[in-house]
Structure formats: structure tokens, C-alpha cells
N, C-alpha and C positions, 0 to 999 in steps of 0.2 A: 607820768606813771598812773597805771589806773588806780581809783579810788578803793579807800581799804574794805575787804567784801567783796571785789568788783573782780573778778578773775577775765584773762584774756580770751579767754570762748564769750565770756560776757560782753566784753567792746567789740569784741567781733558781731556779736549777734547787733550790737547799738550801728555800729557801719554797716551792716550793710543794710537794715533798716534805714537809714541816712539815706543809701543811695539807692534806696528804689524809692524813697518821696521825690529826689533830684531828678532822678530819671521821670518821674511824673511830670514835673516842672517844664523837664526837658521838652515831653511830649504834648504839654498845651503849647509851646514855646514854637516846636515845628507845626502843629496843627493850625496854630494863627499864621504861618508863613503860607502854608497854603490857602488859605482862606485868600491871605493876599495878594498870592498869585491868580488866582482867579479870578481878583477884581481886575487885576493889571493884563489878563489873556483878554478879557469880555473887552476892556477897552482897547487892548491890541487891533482884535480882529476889528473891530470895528474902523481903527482907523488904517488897516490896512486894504481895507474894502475902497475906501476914499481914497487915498494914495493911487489903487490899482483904475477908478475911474478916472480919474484927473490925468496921470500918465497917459491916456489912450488920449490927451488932444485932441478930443472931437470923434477919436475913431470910434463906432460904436462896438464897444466892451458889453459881452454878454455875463450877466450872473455867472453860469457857468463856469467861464475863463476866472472870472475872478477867486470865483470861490476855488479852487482848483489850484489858483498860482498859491493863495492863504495858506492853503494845507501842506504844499510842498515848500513856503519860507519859514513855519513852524517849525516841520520836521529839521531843515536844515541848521536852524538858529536854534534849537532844543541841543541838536547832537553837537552842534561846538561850544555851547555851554557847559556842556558833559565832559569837553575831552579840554576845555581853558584852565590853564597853568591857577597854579595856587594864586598869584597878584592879579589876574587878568579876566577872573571870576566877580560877577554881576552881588554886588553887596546888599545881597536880603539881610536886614537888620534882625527882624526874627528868624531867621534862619542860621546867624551867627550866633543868637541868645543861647538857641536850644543847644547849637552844639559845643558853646562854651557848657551850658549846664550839663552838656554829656558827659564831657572829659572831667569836672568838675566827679561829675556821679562817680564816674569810671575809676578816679585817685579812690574816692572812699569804696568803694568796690573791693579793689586792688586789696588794700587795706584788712579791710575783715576776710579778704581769702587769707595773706597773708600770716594773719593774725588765728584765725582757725587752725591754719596747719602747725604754727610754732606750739599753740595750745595742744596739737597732738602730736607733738613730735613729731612731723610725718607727713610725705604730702596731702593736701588738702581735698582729694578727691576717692573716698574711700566707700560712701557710702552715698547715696538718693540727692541729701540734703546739699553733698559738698558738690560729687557731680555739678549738681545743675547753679551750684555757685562760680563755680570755675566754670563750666561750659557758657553760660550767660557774660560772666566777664570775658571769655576770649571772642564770642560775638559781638559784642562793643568793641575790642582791640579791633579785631577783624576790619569794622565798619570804620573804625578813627584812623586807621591804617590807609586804608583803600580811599579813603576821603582826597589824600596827600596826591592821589593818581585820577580821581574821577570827583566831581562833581557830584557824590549822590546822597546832597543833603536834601530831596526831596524823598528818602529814604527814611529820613529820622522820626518822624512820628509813628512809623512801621517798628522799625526796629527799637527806638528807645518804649513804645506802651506796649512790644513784644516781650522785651526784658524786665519791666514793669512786675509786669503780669505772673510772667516764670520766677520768678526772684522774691517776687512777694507771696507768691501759693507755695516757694519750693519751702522758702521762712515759716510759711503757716501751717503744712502738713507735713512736712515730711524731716524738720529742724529734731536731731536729737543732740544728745552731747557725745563729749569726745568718749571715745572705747578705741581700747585694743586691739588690732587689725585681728580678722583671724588668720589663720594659718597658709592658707592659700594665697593670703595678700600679700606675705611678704617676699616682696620679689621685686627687684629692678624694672621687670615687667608692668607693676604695677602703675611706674612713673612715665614708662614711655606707650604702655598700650594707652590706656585711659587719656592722657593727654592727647593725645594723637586723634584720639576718634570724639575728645571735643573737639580741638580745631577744625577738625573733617565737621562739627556740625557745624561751629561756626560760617564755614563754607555755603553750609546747604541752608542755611538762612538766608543768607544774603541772598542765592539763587532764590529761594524760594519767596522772598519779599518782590523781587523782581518781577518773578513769574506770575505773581499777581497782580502788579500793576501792567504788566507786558496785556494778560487778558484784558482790561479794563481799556488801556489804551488803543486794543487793537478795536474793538467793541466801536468807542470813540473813532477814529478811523472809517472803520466800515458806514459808521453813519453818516459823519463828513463827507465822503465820496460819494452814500449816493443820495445825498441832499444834492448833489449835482447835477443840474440838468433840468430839477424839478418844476414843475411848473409852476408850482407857488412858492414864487421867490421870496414872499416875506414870510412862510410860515413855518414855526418852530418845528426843531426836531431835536429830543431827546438821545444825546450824546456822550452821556458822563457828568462828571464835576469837570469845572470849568477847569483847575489846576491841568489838568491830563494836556492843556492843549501849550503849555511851557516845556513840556517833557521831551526825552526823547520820540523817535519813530518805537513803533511796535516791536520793530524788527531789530533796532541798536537793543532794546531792552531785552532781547530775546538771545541777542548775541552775547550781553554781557552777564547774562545768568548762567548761559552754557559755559562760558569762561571758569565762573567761580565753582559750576557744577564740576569740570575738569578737575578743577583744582581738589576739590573736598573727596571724591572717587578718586584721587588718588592716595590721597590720608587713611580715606577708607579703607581700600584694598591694604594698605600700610595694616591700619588694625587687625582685618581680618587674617592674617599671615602671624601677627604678632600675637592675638591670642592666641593660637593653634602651636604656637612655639611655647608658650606660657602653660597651656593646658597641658601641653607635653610632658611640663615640667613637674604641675603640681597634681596630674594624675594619672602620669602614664599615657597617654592616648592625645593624639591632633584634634581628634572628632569624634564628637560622642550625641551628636544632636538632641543635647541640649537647648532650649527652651530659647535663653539668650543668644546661642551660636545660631540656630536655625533663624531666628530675625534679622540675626547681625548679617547671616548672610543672603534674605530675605531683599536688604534693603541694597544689599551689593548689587543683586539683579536689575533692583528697579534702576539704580542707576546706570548700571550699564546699558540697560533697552533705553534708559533716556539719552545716553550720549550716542549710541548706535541710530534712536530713529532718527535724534535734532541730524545727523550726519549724512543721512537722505533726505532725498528732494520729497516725499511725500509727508514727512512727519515736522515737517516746520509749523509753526505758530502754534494756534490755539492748541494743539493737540500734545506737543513737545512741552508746554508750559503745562497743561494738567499732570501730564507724566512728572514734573520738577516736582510740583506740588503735594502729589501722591506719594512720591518719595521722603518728602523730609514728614509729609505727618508720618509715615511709618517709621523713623527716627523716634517722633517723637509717641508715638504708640509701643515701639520698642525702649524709651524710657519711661514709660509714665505705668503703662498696664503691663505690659511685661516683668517689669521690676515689684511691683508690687501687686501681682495677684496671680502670677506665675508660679511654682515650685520646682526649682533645680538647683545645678551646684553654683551658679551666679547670684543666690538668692542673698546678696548684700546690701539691699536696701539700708537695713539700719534701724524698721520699724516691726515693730513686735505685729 
């Protein structure tokens, strides 16, 4: 029971301050996992340099060849580490820490959402503050979820010091107490639109974490290749952090962001139909292009020219991943400045 004095918006406010320190924890926890991957890639390649000498028996093996076969057993032994069953997955010890400390984070998370909305009677997504309480806890489900199907605990220092961040700025600016829905809130509407267009962000996280390591590794890549051939076989070239070279190829991470992009453009369009039934409701009219509606559907475009170009042959790679990119900051430009420096009939921030 909470302490006397102590009201449930109040332990709410104490969890979820809890889990964005855990979530901190979380993201040294993965950030030393890549550190250590990186020590473990550098002495990879190196002995599969040796390996690929030795093999040739005498036959004279060119740099070339070799460097060449290294790039294409990466990419192959990255992408079936990506796609290896829950048991049969490579035991990074700090890579297990962090995402014990996630799920960890994720319970007290869960908790102060919880616990906010019993305090208001009411779902817990009403305003700036709770939004992006709920939207951040369904981007950690999202990611603990999709864990169970992919490998992408080289994800977690992205995603847990992404939630960090949003979770601790949303506590620090935009935290009010519980109030009265107003009038237009009260609607059935309010539990499945809202909901639906976090999960849909949750989505566009994950693509969008993706999409940035997708650029870095392709980066990595392009330099690898054409280190090939070179004439100064011993001298360095500038390719990235060493972790990138444990990863998948450019193109699996490219693949697997388009997947989640799919996925979240379709929650999306979900919302943008559901507000338009909602607005019906509580003002007469589908569309009134409004401030929020013109973004909400701002950002429907952008992903649909990102699923249209990734779906032709000219708009692969780097170009497909900017596009991902562009699209979830306009998500988040459509909640961060929109919401609070906007004036229209969405104007439910919550802050004076």
C-alpha cells in the first residue's frame, strides 16, 4: 500500500522514474556488449585472414580473394545469427544483462502506466505526458516481443537510451497531474485511436533504429569492397565501429526495417480512418485540416513513398533508409512541436 500522503499518480511518478534509471543501466549494459563485439570482429577478421591463407596449400591467395571471401562469411554468419532460434543464439553475457535490465525496466514501466491511469480513472493516454508514457512502454514491448523472432539485441543500446531519453524529458516537461478528460475525449475512440497510433509508432522505431544502423553498415560495406584490390595491402581504411562487422548485411537490415515499416503504415492508416470517424463524432465533419490531422496525414505519405520507392529497383538502400528516417522524426516532430506549439482542436497537451 502506498505510504500515508503518498497518492497513486505519486508511485506512478516514483516507477517510472525507476525505469528510466534501469533503462540507463540497461543501455551501458548493451553498449559494453558492443564494445565487445568489436574486440571479438577485430580478432575475427584477423583470423580469418589466416585461415583463408593456410587453406590455399601453397596456392598463391591474393589479398583480394581473401578479403573478399571475409566479407561475404560476415555477412552470412551475421544473418544466421539474426534468424538462430531462442537456444541456439551466441551467449553475449552483456548482451543478456541489458536485456534482463530491459524487461526488468519494462515491469516498472508497465507499472506506473498502470498505475497513472487507475489514478485517473481512465485510460492512461490522454494527454503529452501519458502519450509518450504509453508510447515508449509499447516500443520496449515491441522490441521484447520481436526479440522472441529475431536476434536484435544489437538493437538495445539504440532503443533502451532511445526510451531513456523520451521517458525522462517526457517526466521532466511535459508531467502534469491527473485532470478531467474534456469533452471530446470521451469516447471509445479515444482508447483504440490513441492506442493504435502508439503501437504504429512503436513500429516506426524499430524501422527507424534499423535504418540507421542499415546506413552505417552499408557505409562499412562500401569500404570493405573497395579496400579490395588495393594496392596497399597493409593500409588502413576507415570503416565504421568495428561492432558493424558481427551484424547483418546492409540489405537484411534493410529488409527488416521495411517489414516493421509495413507493419506500423498499417496501424497507421488504422488511425488515420479512426480519427476521421472520431472527429465525425465529436464535431461533425471527417476533415477539417487541422493542424494535427494535416501531420497525422503528412506522415501517412511519407510512408507510403517509403514503402512504394523500397518496392522498386531504384529506391533501395541508402535512399529507402533516409526516407524511413524522415518519416518517424516527422512522427516525432508531430508529437513533440505540433502538440505543444500548434493551436487547434487537438490542442490536448495538458500544459498551460
Amino acid at each position: 500500500m502506498p505510504a500515508p500522503g503518498l497518492s497513486l499518480e505519486d508511485v506512478s511518478f516514483l516507477l517510472v522514474w525507476t525505469a528510466v534509471a534501469i533503462y540507463a543501466l540497461a543501455f551501458i549494459a548493451y553498449a559494453i556488449d558492443l564494445a565487445r563485439r568489436s574486440d571479438l570482429a577485430v580478432k575475427a577478421k584477423d583470423a580469418a585472414l589466416d585461415r583463408e591463407l593456410v587453406a590455399a596449400g601453397g596456392v598463391a591467395v591474393t589479398a583480394e580473394t581473401a578479403r573478399h571471401a571475409d566479407v561475404r562469411a560476415q555477412e552470412e554468419a551475421a544473418l544466421a545469427d539474426l534468424e538462430a532460434p531462442l537456444g541456439q543464439r551466441k551467449r553475449y553475457l552483456w548482451a543478456r544483462i541489458g536485456t534482463s535490465l530491459t524487461v526488468l525496466g519494462f515491469l516498472f514501466h508497465v507499472g506506473g502506466d498502470v498505475l497513472r491511469g487507475i489514478a485517473a480513472g481512465r485510460v492512461p493516454w490522454a494527454n503529452n505526458y501519458e502519450f509518450a508514457l504509453t508510447g515508449t512502454m509499447l516500443i520496449v514491448a515491441v522490441f521484447l516481443v520481436v526479440l522472441f523472432r529475431y536476434d536484435l539485441r544489437f538493437l538495445g543500446s539504440f532503443i533502451t537510451g532511445l526510451v531513456a531519453v523520451f521517458l525522462g524529458g517526457a517526466a521532466l516537461a511535459f508531467h502534469v497531474d491527473v485532470t478531467p478528460l474534456a469533452d471530446p475525449l470521451k469516447s471509445v475512440w479515444l482508447v483504440i485511436h490513441v492506442f493504435v497510433a502508439s503501437l504504429s509508432t512503436a513500429f516506426f522505431a524499430l524501422a527507424f533504429a534499423l535504418s540507421v544502423l542499415q546506413l552505417l553498415q552499408h557505409r562499412r560495406e562500401w569500404a570493405a569492397l573497395a579496400a579490395v584490390g588495393t594496392p596497399e595491402e597493409g593500409a588502413p581504411r576507415r570503416s565504421g565501429p568495428a561492432f558493424l562487422r558481427t551484424l547483418p548485411s546492409a540489405e537484411a537490415l534493410e529488409s527488416l526495417a521495411y517489414r516493421f515499416a509495413i507493419i506500423g503504415f498499417i496501424f497507421w492508416t488504422f488511425t488515420l480512418i479512426a480519427g476521421s470517424i472520431w472527429a465525425n463524432d465529436a464535431w461533425g465533419r471527417y476533415w477539417g485540416f487541422d493542424t494535427k490531422e494535416v501531420w497525422t496525414f503528412v506522415i501517412w505519405v511519407l510512408y507510403a513513398g517509403y514503402i512504394h520507392a523500397r518496392a522498386t529497383r531504384g529506391w533501395r538502400g541508402a535512399r529507402s533508409a533516409w526516407l524511413s528516417i524522415v518519416g518517424f522524426s516527422a512522427v516525432i516532430f508531430n508529437f513533440v512541436v505540433v502538440n505543444m506549439f500548434f493551436k487547434g482542436l487537438h490542442a490536448y497537451s495538458g500544459l498551460s
